[in-house]
N, C-alpha and C positions, 0 to 999 in steps of 0.2 A: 567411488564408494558413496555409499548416500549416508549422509550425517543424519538427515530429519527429512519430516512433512509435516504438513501443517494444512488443514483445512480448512473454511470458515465459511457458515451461510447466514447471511444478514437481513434482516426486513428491514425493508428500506421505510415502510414505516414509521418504525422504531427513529430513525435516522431525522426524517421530516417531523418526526415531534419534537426531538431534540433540537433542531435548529429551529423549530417553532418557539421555543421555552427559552433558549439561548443566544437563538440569533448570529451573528458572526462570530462570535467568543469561542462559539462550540468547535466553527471548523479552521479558526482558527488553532486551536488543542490540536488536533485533529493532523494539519495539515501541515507542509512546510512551507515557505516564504514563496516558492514555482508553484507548488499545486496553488494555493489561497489565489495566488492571479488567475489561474487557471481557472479556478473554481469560479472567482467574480466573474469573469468573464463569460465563462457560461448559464451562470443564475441571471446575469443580466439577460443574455439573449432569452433564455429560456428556465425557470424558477427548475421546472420537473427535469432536465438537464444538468440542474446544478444539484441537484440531489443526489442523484444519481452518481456523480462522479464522485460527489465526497462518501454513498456507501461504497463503492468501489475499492474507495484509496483505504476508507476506515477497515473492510471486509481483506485486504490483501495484506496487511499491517496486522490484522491480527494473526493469518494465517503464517505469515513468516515468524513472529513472535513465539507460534507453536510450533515451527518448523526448526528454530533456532533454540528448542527448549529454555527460556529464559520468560515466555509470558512478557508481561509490561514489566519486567521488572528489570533496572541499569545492568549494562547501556543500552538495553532495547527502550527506546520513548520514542511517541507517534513523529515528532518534530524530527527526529536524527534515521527515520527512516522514508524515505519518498519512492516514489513510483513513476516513473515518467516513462515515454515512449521510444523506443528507439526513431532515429531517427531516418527523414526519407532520404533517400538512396541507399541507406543501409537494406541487405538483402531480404531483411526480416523487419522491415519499417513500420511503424506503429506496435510493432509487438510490445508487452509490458516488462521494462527493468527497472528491478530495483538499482536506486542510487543509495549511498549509504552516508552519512557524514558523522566526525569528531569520534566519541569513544566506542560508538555502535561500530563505525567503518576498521578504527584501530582491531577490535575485539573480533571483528569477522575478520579481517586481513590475515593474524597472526596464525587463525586456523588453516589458513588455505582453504576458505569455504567459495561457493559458489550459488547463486540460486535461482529459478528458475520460478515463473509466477502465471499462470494463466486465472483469469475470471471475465464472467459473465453474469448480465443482468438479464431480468425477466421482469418484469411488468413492477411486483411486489418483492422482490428476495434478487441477493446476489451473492451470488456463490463463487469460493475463490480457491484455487489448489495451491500449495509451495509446495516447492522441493530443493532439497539443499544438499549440495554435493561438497566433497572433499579432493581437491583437484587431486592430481598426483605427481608428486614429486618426485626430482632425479638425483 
């Protein structure tokens, strides 16, 4: 059964002013302890790269936030929600999971939720779907 969905399309823009005006601070807020290496690691190779991933992570973050009806507001905060890829050899390798930690992970657990996250970028904007399921129990 589906609990929520949540949508979000971001200008990436908007994003590269922000880390222009804020600098690390921003995707720092932004991002969890894996993405932020993640993130330096790609602003180093490549500045448009690293943008890119933090509208990505910020654009799927909100989307679950809408999908979990709770917005930014506890336990949903940007830092207790992450996004990482599954991983390779996994049959669906690189796909996008969310990981969850502390009282966001307690608070989705005890519902038996589930969720499921696809996004993509284009040039300017990146657009992201959730979907949040209620598993079912025996």
């Amino acid at each position: 059964m589906i609990y929520g969905i949540g949508t979000d399309i971001c200008d990436v823009r908007r994003i590269r002013t922000s880390l222009e005006r804020q600098g690390e601070r921003f995707a720092a807020k932004i991002l969890t302890d894996n993405e932020l290496a993640i993130w330096q690691q790609r602003s180093t190779r490549s500045p448009e790269r690293g943008i890119l991933y933090l509208a990505t992570r910020f654009s799927a973050k909100e989307a679950f936030s809408k999908a979990i009806g709770l917005g930014m507001t506890q336990p949903m905060s940007w830092r207790l929600c992450e996004i990482a890829s599954l991983p390779d050899g996994d049959v669906q390798a690189g796909k996008p999971a969310l990981v969850l930690h502390g009282d966001l992970k307690a608070w989705f657990d005890q519902r038996s939720l589930r969720a499921h996250v696809s996004m993509s970028d284009e040039a300017d904007y990146v657009a992201t779907f959730c979907v949040v399921e209620v598993l079912a129990t025996s």
